[in-house]
PDB file as gemmi writes it, atoms N, CA and C in Angstrom:
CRYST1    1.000    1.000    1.000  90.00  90.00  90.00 P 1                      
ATOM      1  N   UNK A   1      40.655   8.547 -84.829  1.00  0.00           N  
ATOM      2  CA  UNK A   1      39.795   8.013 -83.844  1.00  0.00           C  
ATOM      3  C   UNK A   1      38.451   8.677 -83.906  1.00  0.00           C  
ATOM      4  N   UNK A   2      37.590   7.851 -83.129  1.00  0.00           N  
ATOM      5  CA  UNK A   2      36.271   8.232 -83.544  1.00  0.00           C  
ATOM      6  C   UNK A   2      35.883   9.477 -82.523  1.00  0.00           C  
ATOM      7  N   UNK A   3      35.655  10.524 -82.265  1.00  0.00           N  
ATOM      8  CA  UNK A   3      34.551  11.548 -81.130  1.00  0.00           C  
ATOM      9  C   UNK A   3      33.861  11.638 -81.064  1.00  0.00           C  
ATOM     10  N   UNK A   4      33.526  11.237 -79.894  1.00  0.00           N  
ATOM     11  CA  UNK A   4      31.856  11.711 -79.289  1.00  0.00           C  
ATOM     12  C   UNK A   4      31.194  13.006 -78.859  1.00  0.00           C  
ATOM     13  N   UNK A   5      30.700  13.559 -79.875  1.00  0.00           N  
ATOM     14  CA  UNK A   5      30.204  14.844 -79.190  1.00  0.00           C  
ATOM     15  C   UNK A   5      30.203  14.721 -77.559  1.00  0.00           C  
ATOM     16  N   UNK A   6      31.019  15.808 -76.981  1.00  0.00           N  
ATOM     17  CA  UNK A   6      30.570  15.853 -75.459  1.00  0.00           C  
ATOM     18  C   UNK A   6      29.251  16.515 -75.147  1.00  0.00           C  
ATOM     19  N   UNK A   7      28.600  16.451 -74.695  1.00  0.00           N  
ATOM     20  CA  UNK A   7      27.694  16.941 -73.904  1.00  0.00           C  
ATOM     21  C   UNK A   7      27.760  17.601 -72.805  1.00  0.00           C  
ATOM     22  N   UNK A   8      27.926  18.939 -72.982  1.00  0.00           N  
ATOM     23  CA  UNK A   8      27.646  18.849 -71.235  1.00  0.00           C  
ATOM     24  C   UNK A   8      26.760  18.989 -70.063  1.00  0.00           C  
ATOM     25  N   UNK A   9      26.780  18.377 -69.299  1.00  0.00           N  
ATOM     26  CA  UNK A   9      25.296  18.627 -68.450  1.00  0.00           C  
ATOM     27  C   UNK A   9      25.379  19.414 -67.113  1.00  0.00           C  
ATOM     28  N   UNK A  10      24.359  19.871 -66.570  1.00  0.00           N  
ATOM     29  CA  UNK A  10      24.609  20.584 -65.827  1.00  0.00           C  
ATOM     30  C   UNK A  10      24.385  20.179 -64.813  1.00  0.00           C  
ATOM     31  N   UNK A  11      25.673  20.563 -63.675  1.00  0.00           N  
ATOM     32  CA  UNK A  11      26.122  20.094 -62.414  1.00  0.00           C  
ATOM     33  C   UNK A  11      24.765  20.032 -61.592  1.00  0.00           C  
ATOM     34  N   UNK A  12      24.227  19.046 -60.610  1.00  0.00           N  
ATOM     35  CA  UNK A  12      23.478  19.162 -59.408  1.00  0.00           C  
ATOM     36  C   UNK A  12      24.862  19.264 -58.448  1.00  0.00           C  
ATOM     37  N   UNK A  13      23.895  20.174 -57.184  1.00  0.00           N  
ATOM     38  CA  UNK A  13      24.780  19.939 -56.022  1.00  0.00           C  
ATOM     39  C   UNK A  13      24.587  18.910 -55.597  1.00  0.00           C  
ATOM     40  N   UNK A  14      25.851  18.558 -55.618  1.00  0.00           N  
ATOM     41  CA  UNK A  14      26.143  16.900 -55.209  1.00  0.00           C  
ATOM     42  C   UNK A  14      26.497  17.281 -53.437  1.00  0.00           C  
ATOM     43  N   UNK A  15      26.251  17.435 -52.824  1.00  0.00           N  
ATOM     44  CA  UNK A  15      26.487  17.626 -51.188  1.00  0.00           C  
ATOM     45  C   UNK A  15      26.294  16.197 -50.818  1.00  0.00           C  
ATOM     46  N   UNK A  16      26.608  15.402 -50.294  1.00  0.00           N  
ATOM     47  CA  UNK A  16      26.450  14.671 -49.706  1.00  0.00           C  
ATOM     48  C   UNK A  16      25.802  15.014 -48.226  1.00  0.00           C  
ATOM     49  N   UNK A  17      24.644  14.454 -48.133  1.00  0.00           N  
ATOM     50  CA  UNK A  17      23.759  14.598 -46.926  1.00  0.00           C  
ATOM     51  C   UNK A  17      24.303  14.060 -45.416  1.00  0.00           C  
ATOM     52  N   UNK A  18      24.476  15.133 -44.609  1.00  0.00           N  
ATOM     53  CA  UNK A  18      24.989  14.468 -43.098  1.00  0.00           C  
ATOM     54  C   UNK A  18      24.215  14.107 -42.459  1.00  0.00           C  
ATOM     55  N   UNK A  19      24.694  13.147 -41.954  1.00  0.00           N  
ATOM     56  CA  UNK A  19      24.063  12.357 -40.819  1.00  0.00           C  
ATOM     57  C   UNK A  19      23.599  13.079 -39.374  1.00  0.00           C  
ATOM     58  N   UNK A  20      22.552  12.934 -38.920  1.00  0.00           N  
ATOM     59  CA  UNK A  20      22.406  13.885 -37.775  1.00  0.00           C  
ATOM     60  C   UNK A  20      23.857  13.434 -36.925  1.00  0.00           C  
ATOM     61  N   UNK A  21      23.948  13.786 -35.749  1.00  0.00           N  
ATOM     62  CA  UNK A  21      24.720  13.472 -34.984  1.00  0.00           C  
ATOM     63  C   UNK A  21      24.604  12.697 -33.802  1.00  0.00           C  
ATOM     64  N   UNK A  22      25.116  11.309 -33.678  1.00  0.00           N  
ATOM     65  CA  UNK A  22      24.528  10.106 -32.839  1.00  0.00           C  
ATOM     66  C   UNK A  22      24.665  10.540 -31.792  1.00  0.00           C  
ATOM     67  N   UNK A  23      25.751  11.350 -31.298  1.00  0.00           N  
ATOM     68  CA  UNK A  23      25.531  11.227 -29.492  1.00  0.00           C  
ATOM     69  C   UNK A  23      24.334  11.962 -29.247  1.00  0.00           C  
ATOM     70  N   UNK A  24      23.757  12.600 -29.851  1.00  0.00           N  
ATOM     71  CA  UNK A  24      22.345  13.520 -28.992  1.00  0.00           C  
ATOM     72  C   UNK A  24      21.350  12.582 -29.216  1.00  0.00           C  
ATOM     73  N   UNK A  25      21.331  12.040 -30.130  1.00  0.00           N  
ATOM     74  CA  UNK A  25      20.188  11.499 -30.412  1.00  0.00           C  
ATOM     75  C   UNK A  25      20.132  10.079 -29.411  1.00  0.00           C  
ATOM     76  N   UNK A  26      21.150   9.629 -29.095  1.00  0.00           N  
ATOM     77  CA  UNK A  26      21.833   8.479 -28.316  1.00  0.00           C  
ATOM     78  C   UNK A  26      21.368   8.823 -26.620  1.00  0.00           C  
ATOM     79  N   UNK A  27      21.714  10.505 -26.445  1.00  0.00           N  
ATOM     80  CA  UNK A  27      21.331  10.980 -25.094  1.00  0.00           C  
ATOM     81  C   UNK A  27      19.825  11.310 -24.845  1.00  0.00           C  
ATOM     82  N   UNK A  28      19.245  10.920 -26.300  1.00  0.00           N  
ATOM     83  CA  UNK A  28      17.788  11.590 -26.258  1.00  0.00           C  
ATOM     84  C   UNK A  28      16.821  10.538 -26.087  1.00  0.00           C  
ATOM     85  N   UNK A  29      17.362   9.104 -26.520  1.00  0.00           N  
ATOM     86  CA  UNK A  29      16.853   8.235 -26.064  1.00  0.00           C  
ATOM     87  C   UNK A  29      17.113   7.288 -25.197  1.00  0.00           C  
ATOM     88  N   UNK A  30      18.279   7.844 -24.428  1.00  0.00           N  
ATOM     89  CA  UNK A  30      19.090   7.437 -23.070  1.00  0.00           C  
ATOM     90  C   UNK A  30      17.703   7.839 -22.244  1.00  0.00           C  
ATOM     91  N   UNK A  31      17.564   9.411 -22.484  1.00  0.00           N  
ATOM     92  CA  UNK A  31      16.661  10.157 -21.555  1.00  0.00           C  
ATOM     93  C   UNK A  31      15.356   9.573 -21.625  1.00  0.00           C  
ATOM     94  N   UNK A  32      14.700   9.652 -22.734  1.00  0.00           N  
ATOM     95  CA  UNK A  32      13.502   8.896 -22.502  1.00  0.00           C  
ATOM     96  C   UNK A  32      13.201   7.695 -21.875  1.00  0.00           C  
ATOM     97  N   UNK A  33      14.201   6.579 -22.130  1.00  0.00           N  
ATOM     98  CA  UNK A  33      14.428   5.055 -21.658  1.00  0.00           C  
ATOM     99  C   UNK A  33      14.532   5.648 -19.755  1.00  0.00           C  
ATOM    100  N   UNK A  34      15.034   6.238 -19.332  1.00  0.00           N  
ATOM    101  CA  UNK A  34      15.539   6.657 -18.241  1.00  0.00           C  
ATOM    102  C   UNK A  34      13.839   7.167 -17.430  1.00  0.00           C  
ATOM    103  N   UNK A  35      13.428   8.014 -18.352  1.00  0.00           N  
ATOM    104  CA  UNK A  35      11.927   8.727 -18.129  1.00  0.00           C  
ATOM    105  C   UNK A  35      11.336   7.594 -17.710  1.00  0.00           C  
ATOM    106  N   UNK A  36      10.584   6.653 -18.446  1.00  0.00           N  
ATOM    107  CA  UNK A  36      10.266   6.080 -18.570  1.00  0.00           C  
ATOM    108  C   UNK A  36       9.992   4.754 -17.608  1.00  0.00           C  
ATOM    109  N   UNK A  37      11.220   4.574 -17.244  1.00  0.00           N  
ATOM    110  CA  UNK A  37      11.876   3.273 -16.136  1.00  0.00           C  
ATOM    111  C   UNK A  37      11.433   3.735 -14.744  1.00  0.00           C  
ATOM    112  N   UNK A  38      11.383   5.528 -14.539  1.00  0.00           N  
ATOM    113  CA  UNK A  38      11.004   6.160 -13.231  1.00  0.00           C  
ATOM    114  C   UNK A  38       9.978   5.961 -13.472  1.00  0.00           C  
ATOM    115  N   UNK A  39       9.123   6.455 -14.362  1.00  0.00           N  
ATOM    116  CA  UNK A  39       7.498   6.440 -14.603  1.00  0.00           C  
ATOM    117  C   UNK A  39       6.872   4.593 -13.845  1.00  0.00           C  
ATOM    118  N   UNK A  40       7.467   3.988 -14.722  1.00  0.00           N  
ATOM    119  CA  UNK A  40       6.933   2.620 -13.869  1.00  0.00           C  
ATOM    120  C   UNK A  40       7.662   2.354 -13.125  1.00  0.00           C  
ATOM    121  N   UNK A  41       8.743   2.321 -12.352  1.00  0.00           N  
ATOM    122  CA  UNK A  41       9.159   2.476 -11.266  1.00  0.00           C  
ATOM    123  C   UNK A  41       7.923   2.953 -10.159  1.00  0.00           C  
ATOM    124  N   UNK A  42       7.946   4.231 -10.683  1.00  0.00           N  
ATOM    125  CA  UNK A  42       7.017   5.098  -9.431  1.00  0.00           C  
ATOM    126  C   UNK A  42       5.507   4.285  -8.940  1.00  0.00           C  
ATOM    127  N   UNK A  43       4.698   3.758 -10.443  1.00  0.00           N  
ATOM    128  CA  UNK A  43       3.710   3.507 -10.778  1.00  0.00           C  
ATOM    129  C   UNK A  43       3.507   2.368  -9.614  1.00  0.00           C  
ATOM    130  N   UNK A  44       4.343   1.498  -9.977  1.00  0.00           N  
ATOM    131  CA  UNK A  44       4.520   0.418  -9.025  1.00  0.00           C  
ATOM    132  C   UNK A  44       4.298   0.102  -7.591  1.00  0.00           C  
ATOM    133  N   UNK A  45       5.777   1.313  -7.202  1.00  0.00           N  
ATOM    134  CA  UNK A  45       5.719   1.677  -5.943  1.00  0.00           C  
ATOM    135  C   UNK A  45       4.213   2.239  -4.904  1.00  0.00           C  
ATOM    136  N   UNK A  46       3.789   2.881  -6.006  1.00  0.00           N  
ATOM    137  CA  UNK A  46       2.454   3.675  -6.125  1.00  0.00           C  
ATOM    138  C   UNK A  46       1.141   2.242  -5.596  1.00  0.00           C  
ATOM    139  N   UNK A  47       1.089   1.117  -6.310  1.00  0.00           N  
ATOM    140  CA  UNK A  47       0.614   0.539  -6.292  1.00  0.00           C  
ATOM    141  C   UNK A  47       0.833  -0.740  -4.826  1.00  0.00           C  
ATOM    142  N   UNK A  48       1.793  -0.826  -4.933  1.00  0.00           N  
ATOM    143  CA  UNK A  48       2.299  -1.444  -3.499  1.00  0.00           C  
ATOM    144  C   UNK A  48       1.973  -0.578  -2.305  1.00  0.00           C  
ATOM    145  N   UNK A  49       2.231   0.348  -1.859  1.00  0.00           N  
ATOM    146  CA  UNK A  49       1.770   0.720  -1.191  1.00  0.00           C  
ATOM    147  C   UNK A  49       0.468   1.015  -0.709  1.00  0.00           C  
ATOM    148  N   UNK A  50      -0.181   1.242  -2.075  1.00  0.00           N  
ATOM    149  CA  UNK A  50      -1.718   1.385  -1.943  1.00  0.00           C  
ATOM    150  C   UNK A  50      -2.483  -0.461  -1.726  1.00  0.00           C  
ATOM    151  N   UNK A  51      -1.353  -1.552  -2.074  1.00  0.00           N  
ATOM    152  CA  UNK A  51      -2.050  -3.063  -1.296  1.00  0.00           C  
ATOM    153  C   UNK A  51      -1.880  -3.049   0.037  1.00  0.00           C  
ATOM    154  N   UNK A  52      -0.384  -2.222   0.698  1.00  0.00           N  
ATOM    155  CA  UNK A  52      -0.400  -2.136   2.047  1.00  0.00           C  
ATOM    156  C   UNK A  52      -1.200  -1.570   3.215  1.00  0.00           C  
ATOM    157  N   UNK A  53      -1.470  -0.006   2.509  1.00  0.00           N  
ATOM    158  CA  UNK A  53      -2.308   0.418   2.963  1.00  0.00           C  
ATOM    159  C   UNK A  53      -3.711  -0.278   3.196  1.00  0.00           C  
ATOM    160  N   UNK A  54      -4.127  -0.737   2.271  1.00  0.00           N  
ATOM    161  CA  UNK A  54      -5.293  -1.612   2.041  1.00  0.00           C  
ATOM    162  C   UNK A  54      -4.987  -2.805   3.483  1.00  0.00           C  
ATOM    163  N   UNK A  55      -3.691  -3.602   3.476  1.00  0.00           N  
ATOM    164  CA  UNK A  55      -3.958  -4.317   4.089  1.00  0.00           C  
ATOM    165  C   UNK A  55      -4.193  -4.435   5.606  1.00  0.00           C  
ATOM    166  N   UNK A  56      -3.393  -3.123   5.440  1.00  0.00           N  
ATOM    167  CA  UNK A  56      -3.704  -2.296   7.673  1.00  0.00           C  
ATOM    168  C   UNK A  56      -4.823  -1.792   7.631  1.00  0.00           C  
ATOM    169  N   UNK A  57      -5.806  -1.674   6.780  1.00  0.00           N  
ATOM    170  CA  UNK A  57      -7.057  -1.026   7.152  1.00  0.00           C  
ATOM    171  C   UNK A  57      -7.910  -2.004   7.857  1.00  0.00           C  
ATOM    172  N   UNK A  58      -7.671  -3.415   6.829  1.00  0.00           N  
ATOM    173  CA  UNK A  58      -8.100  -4.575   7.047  1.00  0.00           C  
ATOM    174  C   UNK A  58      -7.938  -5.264   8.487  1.00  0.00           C  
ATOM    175  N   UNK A  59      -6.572  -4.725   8.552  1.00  0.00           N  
ATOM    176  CA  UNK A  59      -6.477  -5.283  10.179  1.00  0.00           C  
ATOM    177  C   UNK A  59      -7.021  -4.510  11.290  1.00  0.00           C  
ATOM    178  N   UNK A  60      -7.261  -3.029  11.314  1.00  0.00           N  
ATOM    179  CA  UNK A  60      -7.354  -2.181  11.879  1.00  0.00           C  
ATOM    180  C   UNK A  60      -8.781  -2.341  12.128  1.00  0.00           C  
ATOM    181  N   UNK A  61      -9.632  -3.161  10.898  1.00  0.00           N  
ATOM    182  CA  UNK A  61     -11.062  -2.829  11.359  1.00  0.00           C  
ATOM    183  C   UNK A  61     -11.207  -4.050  12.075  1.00  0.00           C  
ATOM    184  N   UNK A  62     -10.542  -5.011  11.836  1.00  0.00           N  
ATOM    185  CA  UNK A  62     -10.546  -6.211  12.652  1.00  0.00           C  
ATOM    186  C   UNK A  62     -10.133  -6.425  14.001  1.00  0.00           C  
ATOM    187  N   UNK A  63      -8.878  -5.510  14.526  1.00  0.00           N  
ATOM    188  CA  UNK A  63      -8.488  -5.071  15.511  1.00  0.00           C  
ATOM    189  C   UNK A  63      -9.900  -4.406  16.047  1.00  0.00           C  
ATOM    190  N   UNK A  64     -10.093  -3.133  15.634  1.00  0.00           N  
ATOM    191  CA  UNK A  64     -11.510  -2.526  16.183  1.00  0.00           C  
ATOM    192  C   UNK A  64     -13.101  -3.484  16.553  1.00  0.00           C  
ATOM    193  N   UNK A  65     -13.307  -4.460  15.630  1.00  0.00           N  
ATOM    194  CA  UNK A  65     -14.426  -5.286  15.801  1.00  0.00           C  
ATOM    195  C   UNK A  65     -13.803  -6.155  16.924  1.00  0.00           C  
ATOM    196  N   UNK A  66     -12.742  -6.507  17.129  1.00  0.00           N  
ATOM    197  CA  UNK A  66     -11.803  -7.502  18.381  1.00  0.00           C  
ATOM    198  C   UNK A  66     -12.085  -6.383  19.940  1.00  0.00           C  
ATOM    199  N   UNK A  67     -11.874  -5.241  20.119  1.00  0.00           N  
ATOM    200  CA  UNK A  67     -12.024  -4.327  20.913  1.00  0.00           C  
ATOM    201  C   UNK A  67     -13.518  -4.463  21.176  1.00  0.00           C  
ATOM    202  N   UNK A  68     -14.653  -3.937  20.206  1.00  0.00           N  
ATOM    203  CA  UNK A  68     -15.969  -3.960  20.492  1.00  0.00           C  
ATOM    204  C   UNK A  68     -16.458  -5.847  21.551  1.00  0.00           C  
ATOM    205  N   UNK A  69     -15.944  -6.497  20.702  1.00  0.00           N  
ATOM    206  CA  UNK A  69     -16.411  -7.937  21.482  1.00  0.00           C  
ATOM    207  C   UNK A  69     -16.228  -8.082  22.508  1.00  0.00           C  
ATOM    208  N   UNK A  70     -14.340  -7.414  23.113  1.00  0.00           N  
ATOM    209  CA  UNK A  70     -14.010  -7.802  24.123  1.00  0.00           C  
ATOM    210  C   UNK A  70     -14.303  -6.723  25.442  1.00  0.00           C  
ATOM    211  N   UNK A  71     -14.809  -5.918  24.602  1.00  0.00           N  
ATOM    212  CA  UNK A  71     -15.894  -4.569  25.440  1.00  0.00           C  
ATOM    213  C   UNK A  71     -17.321  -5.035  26.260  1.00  0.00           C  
ATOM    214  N   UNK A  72     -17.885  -5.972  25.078  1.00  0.00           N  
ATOM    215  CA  UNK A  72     -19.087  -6.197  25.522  1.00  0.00           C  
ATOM    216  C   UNK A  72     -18.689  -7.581  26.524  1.00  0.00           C  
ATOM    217  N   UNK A  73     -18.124  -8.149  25.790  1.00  0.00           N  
ATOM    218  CA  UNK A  73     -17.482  -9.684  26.983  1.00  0.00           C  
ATOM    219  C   UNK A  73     -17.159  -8.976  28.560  1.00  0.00           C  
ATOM    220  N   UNK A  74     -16.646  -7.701  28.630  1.00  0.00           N  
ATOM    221  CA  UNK A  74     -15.918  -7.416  30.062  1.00  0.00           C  
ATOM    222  C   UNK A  74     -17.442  -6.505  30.266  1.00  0.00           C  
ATOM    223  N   UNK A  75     -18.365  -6.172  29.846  1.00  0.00           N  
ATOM    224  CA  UNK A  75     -19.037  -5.795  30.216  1.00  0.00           C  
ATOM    225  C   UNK A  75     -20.646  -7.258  31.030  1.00  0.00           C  
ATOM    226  N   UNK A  76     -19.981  -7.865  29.993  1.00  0.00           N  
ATOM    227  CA  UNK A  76     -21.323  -9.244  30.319  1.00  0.00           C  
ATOM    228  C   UNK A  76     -20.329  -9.845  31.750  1.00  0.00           C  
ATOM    229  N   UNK A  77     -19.323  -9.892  31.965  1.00  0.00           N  
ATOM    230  CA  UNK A  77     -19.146 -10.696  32.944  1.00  0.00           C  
ATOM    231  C   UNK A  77     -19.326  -9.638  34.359  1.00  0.00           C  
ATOM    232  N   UNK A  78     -18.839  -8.396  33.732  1.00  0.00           N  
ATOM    233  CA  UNK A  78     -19.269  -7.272  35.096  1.00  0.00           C  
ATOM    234  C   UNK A  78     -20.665  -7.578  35.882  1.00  0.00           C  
ATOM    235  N   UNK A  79     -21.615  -7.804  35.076  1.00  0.00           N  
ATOM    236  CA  UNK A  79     -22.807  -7.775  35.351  1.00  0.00           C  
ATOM    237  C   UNK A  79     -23.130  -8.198  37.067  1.00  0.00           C  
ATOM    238  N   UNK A  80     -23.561  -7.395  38.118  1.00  0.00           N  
ATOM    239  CA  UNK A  80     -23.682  -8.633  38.979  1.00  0.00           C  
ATOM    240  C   UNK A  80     -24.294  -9.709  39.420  1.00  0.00           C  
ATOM    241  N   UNK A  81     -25.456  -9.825  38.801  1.00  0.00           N  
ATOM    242  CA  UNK A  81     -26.344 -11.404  38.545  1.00  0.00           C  
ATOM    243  C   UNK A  81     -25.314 -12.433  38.092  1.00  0.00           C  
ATOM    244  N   UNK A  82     -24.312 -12.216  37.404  1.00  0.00           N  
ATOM    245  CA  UNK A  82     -23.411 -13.062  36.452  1.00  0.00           C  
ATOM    246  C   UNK A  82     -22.140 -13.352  38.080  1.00  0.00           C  
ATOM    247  N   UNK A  83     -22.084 -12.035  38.626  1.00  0.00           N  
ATOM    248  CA  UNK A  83     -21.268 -12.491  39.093  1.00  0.00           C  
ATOM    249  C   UNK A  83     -21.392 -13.259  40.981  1.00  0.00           C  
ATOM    250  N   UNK A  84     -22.773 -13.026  41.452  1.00  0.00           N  
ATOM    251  CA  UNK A  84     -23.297 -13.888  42.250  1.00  0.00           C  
ATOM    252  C   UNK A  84     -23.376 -15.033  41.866  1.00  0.00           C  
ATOM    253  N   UNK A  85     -24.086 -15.515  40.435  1.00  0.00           N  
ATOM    254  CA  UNK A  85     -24.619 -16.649  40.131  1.00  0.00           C  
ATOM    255  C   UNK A  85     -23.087 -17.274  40.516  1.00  0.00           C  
ATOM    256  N   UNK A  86     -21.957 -16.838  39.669  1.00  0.00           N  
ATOM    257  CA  UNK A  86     -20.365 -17.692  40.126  1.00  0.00           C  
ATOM    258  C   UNK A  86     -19.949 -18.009  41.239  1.00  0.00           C  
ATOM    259  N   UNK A  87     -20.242 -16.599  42.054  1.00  0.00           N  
ATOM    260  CA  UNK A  87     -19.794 -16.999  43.476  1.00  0.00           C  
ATOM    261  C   UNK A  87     -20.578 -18.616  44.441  1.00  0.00           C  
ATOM    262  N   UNK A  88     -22.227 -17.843  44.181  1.00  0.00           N  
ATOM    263  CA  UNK A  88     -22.907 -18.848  44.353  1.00  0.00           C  
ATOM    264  C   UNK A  88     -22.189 -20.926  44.139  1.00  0.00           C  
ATOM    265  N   UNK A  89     -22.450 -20.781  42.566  1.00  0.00           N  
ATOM    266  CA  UNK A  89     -22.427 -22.125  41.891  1.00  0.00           C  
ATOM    267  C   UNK A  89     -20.535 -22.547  41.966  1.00  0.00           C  
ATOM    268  N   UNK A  90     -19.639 -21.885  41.812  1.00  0.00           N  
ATOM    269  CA  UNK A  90     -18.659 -22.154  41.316  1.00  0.00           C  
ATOM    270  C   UNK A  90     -17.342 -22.277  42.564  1.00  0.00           C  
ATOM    271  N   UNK A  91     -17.828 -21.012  43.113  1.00  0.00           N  
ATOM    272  CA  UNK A  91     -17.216 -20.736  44.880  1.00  0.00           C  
ATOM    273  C   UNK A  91     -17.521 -21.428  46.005  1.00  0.00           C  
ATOM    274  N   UNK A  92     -18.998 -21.678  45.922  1.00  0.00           N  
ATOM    275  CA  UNK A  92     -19.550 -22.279  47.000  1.00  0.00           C  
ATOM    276  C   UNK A  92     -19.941 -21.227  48.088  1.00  0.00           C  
ATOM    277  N   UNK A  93     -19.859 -20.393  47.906  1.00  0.00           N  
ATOM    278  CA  UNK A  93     -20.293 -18.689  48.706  1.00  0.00           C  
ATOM    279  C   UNK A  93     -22.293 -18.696  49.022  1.00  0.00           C  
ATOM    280  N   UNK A  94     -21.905 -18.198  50.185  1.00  0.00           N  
ATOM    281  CA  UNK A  94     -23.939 -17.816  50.502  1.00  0.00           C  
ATOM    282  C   UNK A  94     -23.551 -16.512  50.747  1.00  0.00           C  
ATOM    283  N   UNK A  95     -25.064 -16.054  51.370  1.00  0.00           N  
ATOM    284  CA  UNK A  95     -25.513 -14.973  51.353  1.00  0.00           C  
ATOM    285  C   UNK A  95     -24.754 -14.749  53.320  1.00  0.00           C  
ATOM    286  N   UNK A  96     -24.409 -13.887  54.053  1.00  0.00           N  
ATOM    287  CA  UNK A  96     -24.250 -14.534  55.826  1.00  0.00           C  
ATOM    288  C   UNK A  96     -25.086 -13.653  56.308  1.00  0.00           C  
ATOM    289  N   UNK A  97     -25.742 -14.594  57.423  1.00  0.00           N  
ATOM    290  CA  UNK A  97     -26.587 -14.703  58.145  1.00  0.00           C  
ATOM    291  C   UNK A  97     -26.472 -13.373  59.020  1.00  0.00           C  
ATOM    292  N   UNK A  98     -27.562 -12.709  59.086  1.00  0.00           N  
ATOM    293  CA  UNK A  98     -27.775 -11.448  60.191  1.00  0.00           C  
ATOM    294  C   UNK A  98     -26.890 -10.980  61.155  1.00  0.00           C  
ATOM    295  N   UNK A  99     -26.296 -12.346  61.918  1.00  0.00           N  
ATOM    296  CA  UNK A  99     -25.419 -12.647  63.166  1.00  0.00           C  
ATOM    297  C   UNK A  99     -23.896 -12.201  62.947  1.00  0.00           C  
ATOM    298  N   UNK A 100     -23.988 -12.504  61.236  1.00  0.00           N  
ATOM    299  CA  UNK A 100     -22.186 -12.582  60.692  1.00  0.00           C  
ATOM    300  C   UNK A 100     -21.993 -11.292  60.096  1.00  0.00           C  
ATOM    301  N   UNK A 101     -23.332 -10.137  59.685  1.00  0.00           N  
ATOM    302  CA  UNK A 101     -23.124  -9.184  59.607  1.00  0.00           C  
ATOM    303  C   UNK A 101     -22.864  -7.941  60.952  1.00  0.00           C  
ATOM    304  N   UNK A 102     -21.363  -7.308  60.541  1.00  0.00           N  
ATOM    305  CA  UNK A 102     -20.614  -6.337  61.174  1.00  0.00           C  
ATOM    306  C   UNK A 102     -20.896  -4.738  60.767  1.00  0.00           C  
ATOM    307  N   UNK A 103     -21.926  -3.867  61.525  1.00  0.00           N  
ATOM    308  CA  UNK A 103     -21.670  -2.571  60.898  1.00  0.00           C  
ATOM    309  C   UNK A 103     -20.751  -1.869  61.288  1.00  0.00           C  
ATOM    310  N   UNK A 104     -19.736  -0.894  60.702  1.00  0.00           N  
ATOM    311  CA  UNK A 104     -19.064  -0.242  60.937  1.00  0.00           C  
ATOM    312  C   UNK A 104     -19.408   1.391  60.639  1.00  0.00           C  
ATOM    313  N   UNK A 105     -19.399   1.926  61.728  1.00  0.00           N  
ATOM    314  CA  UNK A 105     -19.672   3.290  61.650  1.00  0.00           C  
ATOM    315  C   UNK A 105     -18.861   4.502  61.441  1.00  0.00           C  
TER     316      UNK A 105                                                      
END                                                                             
């Protein structure tokens, strides 16, 4: 039979390369996904509240400009020119006569 010179060559380490290990890496981007979901979660929340806030200010100054009007309204009808002229025109009220005034001492 025929032979083939052997050759021999020299061994590499053949190691076969391991795989990292999935559960950490699995918990590492559990964690981030998790990070993440709070982050805009929060952001959100963050933001809603800051339209609410916004929107009671809105009422609050409107409430306040409602107060000023109805300040000056109870002040215009106090007036007493305003409130003769009513008695006058609306009551039917006069002024009484010398005779109908009573002093009390």
């Amino acid at each position: 039979m025929f032979q083939t010179p052997s050759i021999s060559l020299p061994r590499l380490a053949t190691q076969i390369p391991r795989r990292p290990p999935l559960l950490p890496t699995l918990g590492f981007i559990a964690l981030l996904l998790i990070l993440s979901l709070f982050f805009v979660w929060s952001r959100l929340s963050v933001l809603q509240l800051e339209y609410g806030i916004s929107s009671l200010e809105g009422k609050l100054r409107s409430g306040q400009q409602e107060t000023s009007r109805l300040r000056l309204e109870a002040a215009s009808l106090r007036h007493p020119g305003r409130i003769e002229q009513v008695a006058v025109s609306e009551l039917g009220l006069r002024l009484p006569n010398p005779s109908q005034v009573i002093s009390v001492r």
